[in-house]
C-alpha positions in Angstrom: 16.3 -4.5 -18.6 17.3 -2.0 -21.9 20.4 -3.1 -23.6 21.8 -0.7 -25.9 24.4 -3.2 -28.3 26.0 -3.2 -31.4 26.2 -6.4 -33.2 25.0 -8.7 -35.6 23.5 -12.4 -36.1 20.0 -14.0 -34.6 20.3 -15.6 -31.2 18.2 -18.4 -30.0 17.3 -20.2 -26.7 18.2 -22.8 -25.0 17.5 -24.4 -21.3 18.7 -22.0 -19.1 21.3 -23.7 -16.1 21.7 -22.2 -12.6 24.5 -22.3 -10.2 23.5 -21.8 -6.6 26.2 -20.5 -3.8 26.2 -19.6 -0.5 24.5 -16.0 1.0 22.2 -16.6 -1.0 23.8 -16.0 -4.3 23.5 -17.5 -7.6 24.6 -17.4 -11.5 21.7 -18.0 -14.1 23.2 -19.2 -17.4 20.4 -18.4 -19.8 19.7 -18.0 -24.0 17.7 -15.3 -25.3 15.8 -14.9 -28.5 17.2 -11.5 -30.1 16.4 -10.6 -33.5 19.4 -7.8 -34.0 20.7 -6.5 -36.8 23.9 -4.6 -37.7 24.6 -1.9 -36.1 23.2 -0.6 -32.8 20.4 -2.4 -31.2 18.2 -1.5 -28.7 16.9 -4.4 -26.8 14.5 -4.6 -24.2 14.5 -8.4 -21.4 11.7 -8.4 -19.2 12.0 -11.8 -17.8 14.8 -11.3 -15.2 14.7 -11.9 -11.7 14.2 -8.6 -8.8 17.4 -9.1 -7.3 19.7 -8.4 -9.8 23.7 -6.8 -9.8 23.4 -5.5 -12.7 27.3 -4.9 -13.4 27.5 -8.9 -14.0 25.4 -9.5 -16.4 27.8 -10.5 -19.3 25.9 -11.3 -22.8 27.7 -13.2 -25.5 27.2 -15.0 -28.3 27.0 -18.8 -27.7 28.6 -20.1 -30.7 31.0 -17.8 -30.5 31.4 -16.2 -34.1 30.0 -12.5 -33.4 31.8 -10.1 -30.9 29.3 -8.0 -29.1 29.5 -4.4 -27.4 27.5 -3.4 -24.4 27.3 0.3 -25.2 24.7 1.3 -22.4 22.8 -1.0 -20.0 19.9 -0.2 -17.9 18.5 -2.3 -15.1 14.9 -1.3 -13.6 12.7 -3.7 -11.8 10.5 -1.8 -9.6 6.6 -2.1 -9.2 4.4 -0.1 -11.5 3.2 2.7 -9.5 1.8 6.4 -9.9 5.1 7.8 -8.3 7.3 5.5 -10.7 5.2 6.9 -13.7 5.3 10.3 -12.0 9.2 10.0 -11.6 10.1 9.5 -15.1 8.3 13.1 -15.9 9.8 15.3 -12.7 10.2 18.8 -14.5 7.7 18.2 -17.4 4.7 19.6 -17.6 2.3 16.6 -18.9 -1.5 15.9 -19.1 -3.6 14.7 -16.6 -7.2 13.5 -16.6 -9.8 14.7 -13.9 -12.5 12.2 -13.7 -15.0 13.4 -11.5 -18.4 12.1 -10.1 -21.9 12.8 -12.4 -19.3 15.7 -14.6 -17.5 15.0 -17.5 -13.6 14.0 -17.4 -11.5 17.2 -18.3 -8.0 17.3 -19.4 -5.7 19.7 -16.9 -2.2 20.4 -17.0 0.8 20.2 -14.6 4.2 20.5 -13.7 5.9 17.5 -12.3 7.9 19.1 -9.2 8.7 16.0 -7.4 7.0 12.5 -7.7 7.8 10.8 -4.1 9.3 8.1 -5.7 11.8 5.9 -4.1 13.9 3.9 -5.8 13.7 -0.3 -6.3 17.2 -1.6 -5.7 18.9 -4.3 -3.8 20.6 -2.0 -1.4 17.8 -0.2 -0.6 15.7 -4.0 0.0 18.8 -4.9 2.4 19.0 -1.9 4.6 15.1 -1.4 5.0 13.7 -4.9 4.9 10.3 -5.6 4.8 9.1 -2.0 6.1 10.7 -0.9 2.5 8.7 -4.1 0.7 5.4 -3.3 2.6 5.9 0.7 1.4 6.7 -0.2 -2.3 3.8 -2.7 -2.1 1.7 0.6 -0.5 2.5 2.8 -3.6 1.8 -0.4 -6.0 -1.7 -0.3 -5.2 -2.2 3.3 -5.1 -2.1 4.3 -1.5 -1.3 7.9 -2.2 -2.2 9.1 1.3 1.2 8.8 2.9 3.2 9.5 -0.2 6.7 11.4 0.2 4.8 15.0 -1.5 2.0 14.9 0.8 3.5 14.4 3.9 6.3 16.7 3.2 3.3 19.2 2.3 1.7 18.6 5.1 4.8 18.7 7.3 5.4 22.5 5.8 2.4 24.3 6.9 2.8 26.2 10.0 0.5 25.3 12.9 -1.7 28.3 13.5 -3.0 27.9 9.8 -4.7 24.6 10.8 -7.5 26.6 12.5 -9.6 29.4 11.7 -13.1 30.4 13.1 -13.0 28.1 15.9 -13.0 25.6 13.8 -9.6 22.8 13.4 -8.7 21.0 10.2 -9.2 24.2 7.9 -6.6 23.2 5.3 -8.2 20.0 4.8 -11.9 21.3 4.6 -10.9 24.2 1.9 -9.3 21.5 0.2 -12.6 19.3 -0.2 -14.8 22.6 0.5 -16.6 21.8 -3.4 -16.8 18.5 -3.0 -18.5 17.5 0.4 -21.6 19.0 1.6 -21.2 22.3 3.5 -22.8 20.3 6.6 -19.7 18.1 6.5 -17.4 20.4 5.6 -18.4 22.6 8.6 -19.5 20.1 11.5 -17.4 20.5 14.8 -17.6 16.3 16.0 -16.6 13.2 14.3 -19.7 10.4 14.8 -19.2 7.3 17.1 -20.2 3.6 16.7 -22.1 4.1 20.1 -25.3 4.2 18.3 -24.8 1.0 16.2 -23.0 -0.9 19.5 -26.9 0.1 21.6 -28.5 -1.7 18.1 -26.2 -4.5 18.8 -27.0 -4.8 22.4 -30.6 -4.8 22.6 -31.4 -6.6 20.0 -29.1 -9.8 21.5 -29.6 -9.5 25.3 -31.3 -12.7 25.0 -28.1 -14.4 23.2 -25.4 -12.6 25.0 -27.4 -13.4 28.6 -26.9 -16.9 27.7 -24.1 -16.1 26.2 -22.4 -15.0 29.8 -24.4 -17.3 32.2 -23.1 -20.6 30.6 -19.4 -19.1 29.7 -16.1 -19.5 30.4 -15.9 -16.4 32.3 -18.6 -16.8 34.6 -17.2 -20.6 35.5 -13.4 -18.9 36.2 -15.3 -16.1 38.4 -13.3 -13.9 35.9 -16.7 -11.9 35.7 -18.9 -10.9 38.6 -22.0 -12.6 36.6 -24.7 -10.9 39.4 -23.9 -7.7 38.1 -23.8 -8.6 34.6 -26.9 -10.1 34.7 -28.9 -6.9 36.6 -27.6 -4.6 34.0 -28.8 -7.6 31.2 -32.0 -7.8 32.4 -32.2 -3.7 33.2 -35.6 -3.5 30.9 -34.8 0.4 30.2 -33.0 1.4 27.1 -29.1 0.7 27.2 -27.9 4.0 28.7 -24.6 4.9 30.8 -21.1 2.6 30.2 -22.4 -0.5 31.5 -23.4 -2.0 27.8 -19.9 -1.3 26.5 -18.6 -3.4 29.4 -21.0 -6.0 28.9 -20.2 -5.8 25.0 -16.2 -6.4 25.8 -17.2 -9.4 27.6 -19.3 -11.0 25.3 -16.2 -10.3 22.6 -13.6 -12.2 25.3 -16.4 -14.8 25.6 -16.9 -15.2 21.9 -13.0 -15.6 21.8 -12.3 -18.1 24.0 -14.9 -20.6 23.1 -13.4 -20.1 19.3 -9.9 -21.6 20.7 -11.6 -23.9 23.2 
């Protein structure tokens, strides 16, 4: 919180008291240190609570002697993120530092058009809820994906620019074109887990065969355990659909026993 005050004396603390109402309301009685002089003051209080209306906060002198004047008040409690930063620059041109992989950092500058910042308040916590909590606590740590510029960006550019030369997703792989290998940049299929999921599966048959035989499944009929166990002891390589099937039960299997 920024107080801008004129006044004059020290004030010091004391224990703080609290009067608790209904709808989850209450009034905090509290002493702060403040070293002011005479004159105006600027004062910044950073232990306050994140629920705050900031139109009551009354401050006074406790003893009484010294007649102070609130000439501005400022109330800001949101969570330090790269869009709050961002926020309090929108129009600026500032500095920013480019730290990139095995080159040195460099220095480039920038216009702040618009931050995607959205604002901490009480209102805004009542009407959204925890969606609102779970996206403020998203931009807290930096989750810059789905910020408000990016998505608006993304939401501007007109389909038939997301493909060129047969290939899809052109925007994105201009974007990282320098910094990706041109084999990545240009490959036509996204990889699978298959591969890794045939490692799993022949190097447990043994464990999941026992697995099946002596489960839960097999002893509910859930599973027809004759045909699991011919594609089991199938000694060719895991080929076909079968293995993913046999994979899903040994998950369920797994599952069970953890709750049985």
């Amino acid at each position: 919180m920024l107080v801008c005050i004129a006044l004059t004396p020290l004030l010091f603390a004391s224990q703080p008291a609290l009067t608790i109402y209904n709808q989850n309301f209450a009034v905090v009685r509290d002493t702060v240190p403040l070293d002011l002089k005479q004159g105006i003051n600027n004062v910044r209080f950073t232990e306050t609570t994140a629920h705050l209306e900031p139109d009551s906060v009354i401050l006074r002198d406790s003893t009484g002697k010294t007649n102070l004047q609130i000439l501005e008040q400022n109330y800001r409690n949101d969570p330090v993120s790269q869009e709050l930063l961002l926020s309090l620059f929108e129009g600026k041109t500032i500095d920013f530092l480019v730290v990139e992989p095995n080159k040195p950092n460099t220095i480039v500058q920038g216009k702040i058009v618009r931050s995607g910042y959205a604002r901490h308040s009480q209102e805004a916590m009542q009407r959204y809820g925890q969606r609102y909590a779970m996206a403020q606590s998203a931009m807290a740590y930096q989750s810059g994906g789905m910020s408000q510029p990016i998505i608006e960006h993304c939401l501007q550019i007109p389909t038939w620019m997301w493909f060129r030369d047969g290939l899809n997703r052109v925007i994105a792989r201009d974007a990282f074109a320098e910094m990706l290998p041109s084999e990545i940049i240009q490959r036509r299929l996204k990889g699978t887990p298959d591969s890794f999921i045939v490692e799993i599966y022949e190097a447990n048959r043994a464990k999941i065969r026992s697995l099946l035989t002596d489960g839960w499944l097999a002893s509910q009929k859930i599973i027809d355990l004759p045909t699991v166990l011919t594609v089991l002891d199938d000694p060719r390589p895991a080929h076909g659909t079968a293995y993913r099937r046999i994979m899903t039960f040994a998950d369920v299997e797994a599952w069970v026993r953890a709750w049985a």
